[in-house]
Backbone bond lengths (Angstrom), bond angles and torsions (degrees), N, CA, C in turn:
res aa  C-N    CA-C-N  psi(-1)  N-CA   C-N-CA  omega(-1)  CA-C   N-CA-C  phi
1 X - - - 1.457 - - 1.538 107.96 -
2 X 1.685 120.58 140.74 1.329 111.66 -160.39 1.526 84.93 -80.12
3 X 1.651 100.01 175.63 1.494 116.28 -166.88 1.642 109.58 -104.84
4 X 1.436 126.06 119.09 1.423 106.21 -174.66 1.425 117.89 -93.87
5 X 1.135 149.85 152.30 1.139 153.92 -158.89 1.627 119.23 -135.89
6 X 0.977 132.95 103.12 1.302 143.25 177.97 1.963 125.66 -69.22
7 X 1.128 91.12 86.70 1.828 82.34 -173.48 1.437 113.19 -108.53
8 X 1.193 117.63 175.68 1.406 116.14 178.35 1.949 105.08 -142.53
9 X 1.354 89.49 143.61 1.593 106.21 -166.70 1.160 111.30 -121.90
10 X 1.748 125.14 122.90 1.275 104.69 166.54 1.602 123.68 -128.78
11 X 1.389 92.60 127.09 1.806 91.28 178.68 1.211 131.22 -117.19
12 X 1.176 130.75 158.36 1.756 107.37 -164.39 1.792 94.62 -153.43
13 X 1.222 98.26 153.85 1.873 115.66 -179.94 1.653 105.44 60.83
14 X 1.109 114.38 -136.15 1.437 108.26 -160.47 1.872 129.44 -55.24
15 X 1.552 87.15 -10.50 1.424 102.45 171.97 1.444 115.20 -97.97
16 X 1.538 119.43 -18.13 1.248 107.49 165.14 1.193 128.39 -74.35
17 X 1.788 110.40 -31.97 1.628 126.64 178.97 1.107 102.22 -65.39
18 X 1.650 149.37 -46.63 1.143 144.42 136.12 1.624 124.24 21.84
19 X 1.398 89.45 -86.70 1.498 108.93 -160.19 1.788 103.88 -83.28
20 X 1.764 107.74 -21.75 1.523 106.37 159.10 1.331 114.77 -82.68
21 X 1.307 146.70 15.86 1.537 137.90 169.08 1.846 95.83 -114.40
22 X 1.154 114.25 -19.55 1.834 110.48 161.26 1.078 109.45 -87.68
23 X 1.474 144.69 17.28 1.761 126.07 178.41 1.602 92.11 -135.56
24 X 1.414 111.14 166.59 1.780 115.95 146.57 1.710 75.68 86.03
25 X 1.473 107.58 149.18 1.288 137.98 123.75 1.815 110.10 57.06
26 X 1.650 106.05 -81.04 1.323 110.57 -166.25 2.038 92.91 -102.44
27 X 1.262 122.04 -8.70 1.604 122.52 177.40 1.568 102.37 -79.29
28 X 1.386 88.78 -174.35 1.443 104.28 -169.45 1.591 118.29 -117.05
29 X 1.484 115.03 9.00 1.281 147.62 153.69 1.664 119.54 -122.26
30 X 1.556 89.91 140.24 1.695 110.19 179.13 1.810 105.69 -57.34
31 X 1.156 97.54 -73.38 1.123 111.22 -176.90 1.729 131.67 -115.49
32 X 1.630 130.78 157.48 1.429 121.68 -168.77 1.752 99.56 -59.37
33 X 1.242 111.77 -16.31 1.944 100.79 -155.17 1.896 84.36 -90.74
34 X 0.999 108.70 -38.46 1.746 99.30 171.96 1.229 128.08 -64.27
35 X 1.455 107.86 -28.86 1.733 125.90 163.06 1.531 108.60 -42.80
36 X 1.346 94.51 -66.91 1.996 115.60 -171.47 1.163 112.51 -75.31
37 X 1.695 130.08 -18.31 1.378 121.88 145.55 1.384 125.04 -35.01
38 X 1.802 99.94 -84.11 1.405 113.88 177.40 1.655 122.94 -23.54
39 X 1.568 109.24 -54.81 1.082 130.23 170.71 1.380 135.65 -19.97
40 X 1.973 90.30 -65.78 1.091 112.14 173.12 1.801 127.71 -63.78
41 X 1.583 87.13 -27.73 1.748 102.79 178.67 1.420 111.17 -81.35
42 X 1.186 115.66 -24.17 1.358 129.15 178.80 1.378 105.82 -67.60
43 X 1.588 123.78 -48.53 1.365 125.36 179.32 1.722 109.83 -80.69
44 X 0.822 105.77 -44.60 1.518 114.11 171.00 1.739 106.80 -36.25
45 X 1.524 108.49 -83.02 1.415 113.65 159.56 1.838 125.83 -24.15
46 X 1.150 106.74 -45.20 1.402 117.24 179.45 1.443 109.15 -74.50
47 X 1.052 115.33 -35.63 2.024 121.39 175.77 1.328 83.98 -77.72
48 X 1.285 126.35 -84.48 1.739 102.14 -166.67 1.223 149.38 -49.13
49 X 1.515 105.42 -12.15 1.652 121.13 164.45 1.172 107.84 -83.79
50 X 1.566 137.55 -21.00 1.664 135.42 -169.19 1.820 97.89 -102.70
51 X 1.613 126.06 -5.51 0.960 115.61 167.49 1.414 110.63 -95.48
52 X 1.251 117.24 -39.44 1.590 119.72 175.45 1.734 104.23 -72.41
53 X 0.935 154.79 4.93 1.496 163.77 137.26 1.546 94.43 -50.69
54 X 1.690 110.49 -84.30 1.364 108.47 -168.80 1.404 127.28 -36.72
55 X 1.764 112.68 -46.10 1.466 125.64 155.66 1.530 117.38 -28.44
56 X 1.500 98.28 -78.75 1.480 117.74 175.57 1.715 109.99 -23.99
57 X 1.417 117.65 -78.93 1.501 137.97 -177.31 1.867 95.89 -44.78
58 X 1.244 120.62 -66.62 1.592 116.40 174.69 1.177 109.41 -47.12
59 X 1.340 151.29 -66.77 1.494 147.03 145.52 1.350 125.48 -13.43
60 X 1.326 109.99 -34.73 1.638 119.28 164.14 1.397 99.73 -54.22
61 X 1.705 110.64 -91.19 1.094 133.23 -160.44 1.589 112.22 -42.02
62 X 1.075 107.66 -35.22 1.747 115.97 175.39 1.184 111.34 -66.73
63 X 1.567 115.47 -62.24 1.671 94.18 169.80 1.394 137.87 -68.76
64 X 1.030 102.59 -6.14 1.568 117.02 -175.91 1.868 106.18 -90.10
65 X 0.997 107.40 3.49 1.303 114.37 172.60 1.289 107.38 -88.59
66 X 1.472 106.23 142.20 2.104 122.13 -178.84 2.034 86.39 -49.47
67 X 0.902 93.93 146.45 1.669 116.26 168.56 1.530 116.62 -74.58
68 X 1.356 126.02 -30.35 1.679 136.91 141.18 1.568 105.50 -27.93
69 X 1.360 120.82 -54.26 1.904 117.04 -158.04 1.468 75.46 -74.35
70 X 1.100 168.67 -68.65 1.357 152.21 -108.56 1.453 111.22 -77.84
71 X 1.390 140.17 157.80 0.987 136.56 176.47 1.597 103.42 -158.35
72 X 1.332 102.69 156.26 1.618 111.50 -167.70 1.656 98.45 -68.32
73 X 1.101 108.07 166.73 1.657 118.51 165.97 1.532 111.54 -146.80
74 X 1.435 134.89 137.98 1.447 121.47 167.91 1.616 93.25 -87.20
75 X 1.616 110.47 173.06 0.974 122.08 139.43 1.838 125.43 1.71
76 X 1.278 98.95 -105.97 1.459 129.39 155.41 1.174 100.27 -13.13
77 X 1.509 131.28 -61.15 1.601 126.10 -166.80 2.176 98.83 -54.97
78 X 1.158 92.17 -71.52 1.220 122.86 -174.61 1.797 111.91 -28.65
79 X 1.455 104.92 -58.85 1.734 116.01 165.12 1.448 110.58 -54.54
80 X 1.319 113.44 -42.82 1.701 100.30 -176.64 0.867 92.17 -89.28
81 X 1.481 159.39 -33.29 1.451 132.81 175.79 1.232 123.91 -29.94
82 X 2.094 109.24 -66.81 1.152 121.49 167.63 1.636 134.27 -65.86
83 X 1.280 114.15 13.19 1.593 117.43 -179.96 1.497 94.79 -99.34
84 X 1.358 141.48 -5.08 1.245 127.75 -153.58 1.463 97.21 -123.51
Protein backbone atom coordinates (compact mmCIF):
# COMPACT_ATOMS: atom_id res chain seq x y z
CA UNK A 1 0.00 0.00 0.00
CA UNK A 2 1.55 3.38 -1.13
CA UNK A 3 2.85 5.39 1.85
CA UNK A 4 1.20 8.83 2.58
CA UNK A 5 3.21 11.53 3.83
CA UNK A 6 2.12 14.69 5.43
CA UNK A 7 4.21 17.88 4.74
CA UNK A 8 3.82 21.36 5.25
CA UNK A 9 4.80 24.31 2.90
CA UNK A 10 5.17 27.74 3.41
CA UNK A 11 4.84 30.53 0.96
CA UNK A 12 4.09 34.01 1.29
CA UNK A 13 3.55 37.35 -1.12
CA UNK A 14 3.78 36.79 -4.68
CA UNK A 15 3.97 33.11 -4.32
CA UNK A 16 1.15 32.88 -2.13
CA UNK A 17 -1.18 35.10 -4.50
CA UNK A 18 -0.06 32.63 -7.03
CA UNK A 19 -1.16 29.53 -5.76
CA UNK A 20 -4.54 31.52 -4.42
CA UNK A 21 -5.63 32.64 -8.06
CA UNK A 22 -4.98 28.61 -9.11
CA UNK A 23 -7.27 27.05 -6.28
CA UNK A 24 -11.02 27.83 -4.93
CA UNK A 25 -13.84 28.94 -7.04
CA UNK A 26 -12.38 31.01 -10.07
CA UNK A 27 -8.81 28.37 -10.19
CA UNK A 28 -8.44 25.35 -11.74
CA UNK A 29 -7.90 23.29 -8.54
CA UNK A 30 -10.24 22.52 -5.52
CA UNK A 31 -7.82 22.60 -3.18
CA UNK A 32 -3.73 23.72 -2.36
CA UNK A 33 -2.93 19.72 -1.71
CA UNK A 34 -4.41 19.05 -5.35
CA UNK A 35 -2.43 22.06 -6.60
CA UNK A 36 0.96 20.39 -5.14
CA UNK A 37 -0.08 17.04 -6.40
CA UNK A 38 -0.39 17.96 -9.99
CA UNK A 39 2.81 19.73 -9.57
CA UNK A 40 4.63 17.17 -8.34
CA UNK A 41 3.48 14.84 -11.35
CA UNK A 42 4.14 17.50 -13.59
CA UNK A 43 7.82 17.59 -12.41
CA UNK A 44 8.09 14.05 -11.97
CA UNK A 45 6.95 13.62 -15.70
CA UNK A 46 9.43 16.29 -16.74
CA UNK A 47 12.56 14.35 -14.99
CA UNK A 48 11.41 11.33 -16.73
CA UNK A 49 11.13 12.67 -20.19
CA UNK A 50 14.71 14.65 -19.78
CA UNK A 51 16.15 11.26 -18.56
CA UNK A 52 14.74 9.13 -21.33
CA UNK A 53 15.96 12.06 -23.90
CA UNK A 54 19.45 11.73 -22.41
CA UNK A 55 19.17 7.81 -23.11
CA UNK A 56 17.62 8.49 -26.41
CA UNK A 57 20.64 11.11 -27.64
CA UNK A 58 23.38 8.27 -26.21
CA UNK A 59 21.55 5.70 -28.43
CA UNK A 60 21.80 8.16 -31.20
CA UNK A 61 25.35 8.73 -30.96
CA UNK A 62 26.13 4.97 -30.59
CA UNK A 63 24.53 3.98 -33.54
CA UNK A 64 25.58 6.56 -35.55
CA UNK A 65 29.02 5.60 -34.92
CA UNK A 66 31.29 3.83 -38.01
CA UNK A 67 30.74 0.05 -37.06
CA UNK A 68 34.88 -0.24 -36.93
CA UNK A 69 34.69 1.83 -33.22
CA UNK A 70 32.53 -1.06 -31.96
CA UNK A 71 33.96 -3.72 -30.00
CA UNK A 72 32.60 -6.90 -28.41
CA UNK A 73 31.84 -6.82 -24.63
CA UNK A 74 30.75 -9.98 -22.42
CA UNK A 75 28.50 -9.57 -19.79
CA UNK A 76 31.24 -9.29 -17.17
CA UNK A 77 32.87 -6.46 -19.28
CA UNK A 78 29.74 -4.46 -19.12
CA UNK A 79 29.02 -4.91 -14.98
CA UNK A 80 32.45 -3.69 -14.22
CA UNK A 81 32.17 -0.96 -16.47
CA UNK A 82 29.10 0.23 -14.63
CA UNK A 83 30.28 -0.37 -10.90
CA UNK A 84 33.03 2.19 -11.34
Amino acid sequence: MPRTTTMTVRVSGALSEFVATNVGEDGAYENVSEYIRDLIRRDKERAEREAFDRLKAELNRAFAAPEDTYKPLTAADVIARNRT
